[in-house]
Structure formats: structure tokens, C-alpha cells
C-alpha positions as CSV (number, residue, x, y, z in Angstrom):
1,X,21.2,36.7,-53.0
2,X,24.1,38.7,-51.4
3,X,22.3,40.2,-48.4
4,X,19.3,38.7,-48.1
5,X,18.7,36.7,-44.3
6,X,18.9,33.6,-44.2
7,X,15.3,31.7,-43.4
8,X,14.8,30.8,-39.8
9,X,16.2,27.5,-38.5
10,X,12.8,25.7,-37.6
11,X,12.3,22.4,-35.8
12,X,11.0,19.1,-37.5
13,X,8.7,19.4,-35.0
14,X,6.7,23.0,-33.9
15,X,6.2,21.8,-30.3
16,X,10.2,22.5,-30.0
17,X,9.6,25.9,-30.1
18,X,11.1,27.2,-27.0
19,X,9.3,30.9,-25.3
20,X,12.3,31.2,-23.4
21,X,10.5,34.0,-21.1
22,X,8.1,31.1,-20.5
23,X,10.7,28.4,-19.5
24,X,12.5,30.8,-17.0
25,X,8.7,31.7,-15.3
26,X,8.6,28.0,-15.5
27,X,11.8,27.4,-13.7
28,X,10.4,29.5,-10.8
29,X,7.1,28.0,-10.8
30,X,8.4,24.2,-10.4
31,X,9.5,25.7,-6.9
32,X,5.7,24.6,-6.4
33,X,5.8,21.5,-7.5
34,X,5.4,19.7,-4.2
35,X,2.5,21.5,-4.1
36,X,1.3,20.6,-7.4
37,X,1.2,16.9,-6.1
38,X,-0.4,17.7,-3.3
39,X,-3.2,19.5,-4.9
40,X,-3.8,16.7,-7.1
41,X,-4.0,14.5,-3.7
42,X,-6.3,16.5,-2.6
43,X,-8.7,16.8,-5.5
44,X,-9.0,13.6,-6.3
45,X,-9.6,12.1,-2.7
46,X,-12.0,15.4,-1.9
47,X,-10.4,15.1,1.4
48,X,-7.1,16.6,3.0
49,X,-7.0,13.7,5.4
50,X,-7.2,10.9,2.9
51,X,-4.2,12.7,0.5
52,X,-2.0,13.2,3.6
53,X,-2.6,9.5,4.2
54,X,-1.6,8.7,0.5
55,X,0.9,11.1,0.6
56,X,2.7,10.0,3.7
57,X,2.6,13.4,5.4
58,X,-0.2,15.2,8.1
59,X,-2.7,16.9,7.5
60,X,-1.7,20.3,8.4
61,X,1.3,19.7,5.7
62,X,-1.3,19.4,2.8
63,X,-3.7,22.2,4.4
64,X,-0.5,24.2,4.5
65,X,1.1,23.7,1.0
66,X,-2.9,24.3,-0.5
67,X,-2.9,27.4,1.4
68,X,0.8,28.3,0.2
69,X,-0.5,26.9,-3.4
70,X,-3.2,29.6,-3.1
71,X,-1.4,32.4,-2.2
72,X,1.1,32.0,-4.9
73,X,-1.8,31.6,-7.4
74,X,-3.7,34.7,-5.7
75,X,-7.2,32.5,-6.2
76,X,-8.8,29.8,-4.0
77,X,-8.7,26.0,-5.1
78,X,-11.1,24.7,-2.6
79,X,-14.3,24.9,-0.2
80,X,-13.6,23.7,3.3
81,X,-16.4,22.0,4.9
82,X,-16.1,20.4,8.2
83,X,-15.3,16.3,7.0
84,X,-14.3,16.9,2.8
85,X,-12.9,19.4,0.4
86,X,-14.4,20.7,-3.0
87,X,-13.4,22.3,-5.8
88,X,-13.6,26.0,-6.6
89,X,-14.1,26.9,-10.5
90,X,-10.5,27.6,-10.2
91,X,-9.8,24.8,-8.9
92,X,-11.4,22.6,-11.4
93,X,-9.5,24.8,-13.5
94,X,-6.3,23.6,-12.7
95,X,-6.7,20.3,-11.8
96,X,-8.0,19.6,-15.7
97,X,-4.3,20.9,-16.6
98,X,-2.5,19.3,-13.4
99,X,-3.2,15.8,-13.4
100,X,-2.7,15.0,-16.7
101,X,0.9,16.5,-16.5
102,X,1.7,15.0,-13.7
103,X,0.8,11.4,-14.9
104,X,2.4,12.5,-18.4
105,X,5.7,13.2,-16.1
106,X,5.6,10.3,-14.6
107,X,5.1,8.2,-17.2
108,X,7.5,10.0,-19.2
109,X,10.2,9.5,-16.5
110,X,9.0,5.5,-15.9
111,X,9.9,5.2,-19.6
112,X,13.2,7.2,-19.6
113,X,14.0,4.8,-17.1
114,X,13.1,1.8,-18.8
115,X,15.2,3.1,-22.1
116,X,18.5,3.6,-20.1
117,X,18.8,0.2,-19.4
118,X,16.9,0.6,-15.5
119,X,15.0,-2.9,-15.9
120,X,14.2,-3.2,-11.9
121,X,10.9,-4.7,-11.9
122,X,8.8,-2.8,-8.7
123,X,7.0,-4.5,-6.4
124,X,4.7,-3.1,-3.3
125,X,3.3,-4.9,-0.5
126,X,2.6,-4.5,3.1
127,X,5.1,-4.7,5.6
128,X,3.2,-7.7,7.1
129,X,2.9,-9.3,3.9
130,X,6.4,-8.8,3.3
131,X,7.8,-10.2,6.1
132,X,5.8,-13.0,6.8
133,X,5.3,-14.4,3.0
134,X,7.2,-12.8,0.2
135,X,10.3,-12.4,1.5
136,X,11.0,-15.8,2.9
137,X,10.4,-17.1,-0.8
138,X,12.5,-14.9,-2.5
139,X,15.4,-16.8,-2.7
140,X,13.3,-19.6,-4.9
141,X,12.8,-16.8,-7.1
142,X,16.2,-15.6,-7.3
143,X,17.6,-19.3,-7.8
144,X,15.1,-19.5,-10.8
145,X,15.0,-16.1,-12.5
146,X,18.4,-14.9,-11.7
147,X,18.0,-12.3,-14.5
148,X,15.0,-10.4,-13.2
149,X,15.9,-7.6,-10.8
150,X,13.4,-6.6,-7.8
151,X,12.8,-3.2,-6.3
152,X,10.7,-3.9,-3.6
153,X,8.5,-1.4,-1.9
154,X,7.2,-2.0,1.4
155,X,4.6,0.3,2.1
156,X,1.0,0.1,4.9
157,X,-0.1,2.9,3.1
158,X,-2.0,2.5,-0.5
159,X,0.4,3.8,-3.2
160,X,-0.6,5.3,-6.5
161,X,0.7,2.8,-8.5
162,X,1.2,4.6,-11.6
163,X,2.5,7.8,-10.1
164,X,4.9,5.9,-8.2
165,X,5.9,4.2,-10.7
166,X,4.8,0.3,-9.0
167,X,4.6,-2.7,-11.6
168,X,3.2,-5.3,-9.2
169,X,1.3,-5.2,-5.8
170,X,0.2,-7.2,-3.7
171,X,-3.0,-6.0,-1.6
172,X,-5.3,-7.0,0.7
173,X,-8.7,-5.8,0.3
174,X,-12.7,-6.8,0.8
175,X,-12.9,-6.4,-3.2
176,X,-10.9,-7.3,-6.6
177,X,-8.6,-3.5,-6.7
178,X,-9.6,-2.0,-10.3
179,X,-7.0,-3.0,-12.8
180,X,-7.6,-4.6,-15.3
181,X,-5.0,-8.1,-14.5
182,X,-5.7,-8.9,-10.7
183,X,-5.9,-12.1,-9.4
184,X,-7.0,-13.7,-5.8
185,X,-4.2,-14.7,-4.2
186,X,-5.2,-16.2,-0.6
187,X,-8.3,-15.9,1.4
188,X,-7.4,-14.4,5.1
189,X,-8.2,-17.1,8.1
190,X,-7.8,-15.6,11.6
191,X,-7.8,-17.9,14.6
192,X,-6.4,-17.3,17.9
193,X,-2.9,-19.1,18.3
194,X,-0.5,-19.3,21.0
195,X,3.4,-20.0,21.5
196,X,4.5,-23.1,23.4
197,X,6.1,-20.8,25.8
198,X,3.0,-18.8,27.2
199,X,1.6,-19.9,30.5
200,X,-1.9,-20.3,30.4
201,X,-4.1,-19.8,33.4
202,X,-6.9,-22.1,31.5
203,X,-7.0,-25.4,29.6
204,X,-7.6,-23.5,26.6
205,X,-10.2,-25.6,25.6
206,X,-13.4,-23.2,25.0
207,X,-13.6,-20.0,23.6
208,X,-15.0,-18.4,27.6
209,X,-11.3,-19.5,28.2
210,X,-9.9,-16.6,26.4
211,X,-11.6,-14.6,29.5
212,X,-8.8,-14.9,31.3
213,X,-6.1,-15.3,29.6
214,X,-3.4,-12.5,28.6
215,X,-4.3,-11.0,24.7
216,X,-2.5,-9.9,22.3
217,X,-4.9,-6.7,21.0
218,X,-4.3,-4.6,17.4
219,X,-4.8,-0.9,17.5
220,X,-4.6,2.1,14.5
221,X,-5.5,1.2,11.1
222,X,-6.8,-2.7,11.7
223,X,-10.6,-3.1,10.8
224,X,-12.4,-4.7,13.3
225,X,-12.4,-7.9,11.4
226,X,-8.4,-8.1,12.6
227,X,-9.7,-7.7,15.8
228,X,-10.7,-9.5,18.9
229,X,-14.2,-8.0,19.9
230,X,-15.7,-9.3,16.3
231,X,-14.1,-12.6,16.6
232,X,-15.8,-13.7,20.3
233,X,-18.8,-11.6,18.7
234,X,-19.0,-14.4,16.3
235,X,-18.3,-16.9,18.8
236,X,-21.4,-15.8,20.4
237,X,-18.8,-14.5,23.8
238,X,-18.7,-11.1,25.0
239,X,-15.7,-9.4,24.4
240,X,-13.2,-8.5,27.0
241,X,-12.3,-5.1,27.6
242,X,-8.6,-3.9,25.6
243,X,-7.8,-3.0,28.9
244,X,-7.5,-7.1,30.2
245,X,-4.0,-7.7,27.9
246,X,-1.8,-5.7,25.5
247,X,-2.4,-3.4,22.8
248,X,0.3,-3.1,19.8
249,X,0.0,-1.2,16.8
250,X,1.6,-3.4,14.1
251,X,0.9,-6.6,13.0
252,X,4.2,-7.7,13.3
253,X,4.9,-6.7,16.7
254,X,1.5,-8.6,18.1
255,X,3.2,-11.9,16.3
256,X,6.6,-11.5,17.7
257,X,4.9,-11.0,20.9
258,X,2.5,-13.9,20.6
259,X,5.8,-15.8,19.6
260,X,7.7,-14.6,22.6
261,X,4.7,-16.0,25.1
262,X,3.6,-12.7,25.9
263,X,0.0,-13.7,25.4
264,X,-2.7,-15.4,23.1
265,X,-2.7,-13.6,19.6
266,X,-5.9,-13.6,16.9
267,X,-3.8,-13.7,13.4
268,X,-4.6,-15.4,10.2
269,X,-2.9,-16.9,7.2
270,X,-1.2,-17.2,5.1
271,X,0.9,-14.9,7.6
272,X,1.2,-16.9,10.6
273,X,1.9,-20.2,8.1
274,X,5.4,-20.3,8.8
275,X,5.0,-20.2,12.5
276,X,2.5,-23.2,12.7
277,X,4.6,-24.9,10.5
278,X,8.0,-24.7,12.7
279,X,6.2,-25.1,16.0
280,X,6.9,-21.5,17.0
281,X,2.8,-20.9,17.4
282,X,0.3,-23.3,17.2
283,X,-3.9,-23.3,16.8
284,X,-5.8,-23.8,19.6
285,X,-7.9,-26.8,18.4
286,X,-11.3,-26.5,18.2
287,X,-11.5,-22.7,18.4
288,X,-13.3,-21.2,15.4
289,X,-11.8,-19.6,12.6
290,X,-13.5,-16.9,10.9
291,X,-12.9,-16.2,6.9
292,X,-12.0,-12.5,5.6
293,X,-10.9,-10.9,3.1
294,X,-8.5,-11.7,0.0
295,X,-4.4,-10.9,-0.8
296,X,-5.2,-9.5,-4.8
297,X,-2.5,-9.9,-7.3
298,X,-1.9,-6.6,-9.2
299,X,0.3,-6.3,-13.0
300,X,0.0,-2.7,-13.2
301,X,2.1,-2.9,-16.7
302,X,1.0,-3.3,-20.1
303,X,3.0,-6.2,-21.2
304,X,6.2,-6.4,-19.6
305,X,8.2,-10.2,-19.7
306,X,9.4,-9.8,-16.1
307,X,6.2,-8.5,-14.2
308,X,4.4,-11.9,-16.0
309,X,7.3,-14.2,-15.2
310,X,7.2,-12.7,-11.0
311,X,2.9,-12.6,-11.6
312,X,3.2,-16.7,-12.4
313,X,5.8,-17.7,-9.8
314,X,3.3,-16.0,-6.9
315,X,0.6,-17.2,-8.3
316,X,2.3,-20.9,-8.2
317,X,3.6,-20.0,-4.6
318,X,-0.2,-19.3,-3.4
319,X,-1.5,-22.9,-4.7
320,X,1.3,-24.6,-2.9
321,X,0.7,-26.4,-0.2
322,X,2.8,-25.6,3.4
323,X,3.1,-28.8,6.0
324,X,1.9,-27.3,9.1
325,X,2.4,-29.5,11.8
């Protein structure tokens, strides 16, 4: 009838209605986003230290952005003891709210990406790993899978792989990771090798030898295993003090080192493989090699064509054999 309102215009679906006092609070509170991440770090490792490691950042950032997190708020999100973190009641409060979003986000965005046509398949590994045994082997799978795009992500640090959106990793660790499709790659060897070009004080025939020669040591985040003190301890020698060669940080820069002559190195395979193979480093015979831990295989999708067909062609790289000399 003439006069009457017309009905309101409703959405198919009631979640589209929009409080738009709420969204314009909400545009101010995504300011705190960061922080929102950071929190859920936080909660979920009970320990500032851990997230900032995770996180890529120090520990006074996180301690700072929960402290700026909880002045916003005006409530306190967690004890402080001296070594780990807990939740408050308000605190467990909002991280029952938090991390669901922020997976839902993520996912959400993973699968916008997927839908506009952004097919990259995302692969993380160590920088080590990376260097010394994915990358040189790319270009076989580019020759036979031209179609299948790679992002990869070369990280030391453990990612989240579903926040960060990873399909595939690669990880070394003393147990299978907990995913449901993960497969042991290669077992890790380490034996001490040398370059033709280093000058050795000894005959390098017995493991006292080492004594007296010039080695290559890892510092930081290596566990001992990586490490020369365990290895003579299983040789039944008593380690040399760090202080009788040099000490490097990265894997990567004992091996060039150990390749440049600088000294006598402990590495293992697979990643030393293509140096033994091209003469560049060689075993020193007879010298025992001690077994560690395993490179895992991890599809982090559900059932995506590319992350199988890259899964397979490691998997088949692995199992092959390399002529080492």
C-alpha cells in the first residue's frame, strides 16, 4: 500500500550483517594485530624465548608487544616466572578466541590465494639443506615438471607451517615431525673430512691425530651431536679444547672453510655428498662415522596434485645413489 516502508533488505546469509560501530572499533583494533600473533606465540610455546625464536624477532620484542598488548586491553595475559610464561584467566580468555582466528585468517587467505590463480607450491628447508642438496637438483625437477611452480623458503628457524602458509618441508629432527604424511628421507652420517689443499701436521691415520691438527668447530644452535667433543667421545679420545682451531656459526661456512683447506671439518651426509663426490673433500679412511638423526619429508596439504608430484621426485632423489669417489 501507498505509504507503507518497504521490508528491510536482508542478506541470504545473517552473518552479513554488518554493526558498523563494531567494524570501525575493529579497524582500530587490527593496529594490534602484530601483537595478536605474538600473543598466540607466546601462549602456545609458554615461553617468550621460544615464540621470539619462532617468530624471528628477540625477546624483549615479544615481552614488549605483550606488555603493549596489555595495556591496550587494561588486563594481564600472563604470569612471569623466571624460565616460562602462563596464562592468566584472561589470558586463556583470549587465546580460546585468538588462535582460532588467526588460523581461520590464514587459511582463509591460503585459499583466496589458491582461487586467484596463485598455484606456487611452498617449500621450507634449512639453509644447509638447501644449498648442499635441494637446490643442486632442481633443475631435474624443472626439466620434468615444468608446470609446477616453487616458492622456496629457506629458513634455520622452525616455521608454523600452516600459519605460514608452507606445503612441503623438509626437516631434520631425532623424531618423525607430527603430520600426518612424513616420510624418512636420509639418515645423517658425520665423519671428519678434509680438502686436498689442507696441510696436515700428521699422517691422518688415527683418530689421536686429530690432536694436532687445525678444526673446523660449530657454534649457536648445533646439538652436540654436530659437534666435535661427542664425536672423539665416541671414539673413546678426549676432546680438544674449541680454543685449538676455529669456531664458525653456520654450517655452511665450516664447509667452505673445510673446502678452502682451512682445517679438518666433522660434517655428514647427505650434505657433504657432492664434495666427496667431485674431489673437493674427501673421508679420512678408517675414521669412524657416527649415525644421527633423520631429514623427514613433510606434505602439509590435504590433497594437492603438485605437493604429491614434488613429495615423489624427493623421495626418488633420496634412494638414488651418488658416485663418490
Amino acid at each position: 500500500m501507498v505509504g507503507e516502508k518497504p521490508p528491510p533488505v536482508k542478506f541470504q546469509n545473517p552473518v552479513h550483517y554488518v554493526n558498523h560501530s563494531v567494524m570501525a572499533n575493529l579497524r582500530k583494533t587490527l593496529t594490534k594485530l602484530p601483537h595478536l600473533i605474538t600473543f598466540e606465540a607466546a601462549s602456545r610455546n609458554a615461553n617468550f624465548t621460544r615464540a621470539a625464536e619462532e617468530l624471528g624477532v628477540t625477546r624483549v620484542s615479544v615481552s614488549r608487544q605483550i606488555a603493549d598488548l596489555e595495556d591496550t586491553l587494561g588486563v594481564r595475559l600472563f604470569h612471569r616466572d623466571h624460565r616460562t610464561v602462563t596464562l592468566t584467566q584472561a589470558g586463556r580468555a583470549l587465546e580460546a578466541e585468538v588462535s582460532p582466528a588467526l588460523h581461520q585468517i590464514a587459511s582463509a587467505m591460503q585459499n583466496a590465494s589458491l582461487q586467484a590463480g596463485g598455484s606456487r607450491l611452498t617449500v621450507t628447508t634449512t639453509s644447509a639443506f638447501a644449498t648442499y642438496w635441494l637446490m643442486p637438483r632442481l633443475v631435474d625437477f624443472s626439466n620434468h615438471y615444468p608446470d609446477v611452480e616453487l616458492n622456496l623458503v629457506v629458513s634455520d628457524r622452525k616455521l608454523d607451517l600452516l600459519a605460514e602458509g608452507i606445503d612441503v618441508a623438509i626437516r631434520y629432527s631425532k623424531t618423525p615431525p607430527p603430520w600426518e604424511k612424513v616420510t624418512p628421507l636420509l639418515r645423517e652420517r658425520v665423519f671428519p673430512v678434509v680438502s686436498p689443499k689442507y696441510q696436515a701436521r700428521t699422517e691422518l691415520s688415527h683418530p689421536e691425530d686429530l690432536l694436532k691438527e687445525n678444526l673446523l668447530h660449530l657454534s649457536g644452535i648445533y646439538r652436540p651431536g654436530a659437534r666435535w667433543p661427542n664425536w672423539f667421545r665416541k671414539t673413546h679420545v678426549s676432546p680438544p679444547p674449541e680454543s685449538s682451531g676455529v669456531v664458525m656459526n653456520t654450517y655452511i661456512n665450516m664447509l667452505q672453510a673445510a673446502i678452502a683447506g682451512h682445517g679438518v671439518a666433522l660434517a655428514g651426509n647427505p650434505l657433504v655428498d657432492p664434495y666427496l663426490a667431485d674431489g673437493s673433500l674427501h673421508k679420512l679412511a678408517g675414521f669412524p662415522e657416527i649415525e644421527r638423526d633423520f631429514f623427514y619429508l613433510i606434505n602439509a596439504t590435504e590433497n594437492r596434485k603438485d605437493a604429491r608430484i614434488f613429495c615423489d621426485w624427493v623421495a626418488e632423489q633420496a634412494r638414488a645413489p651418488i658416485d663418490i669417489q
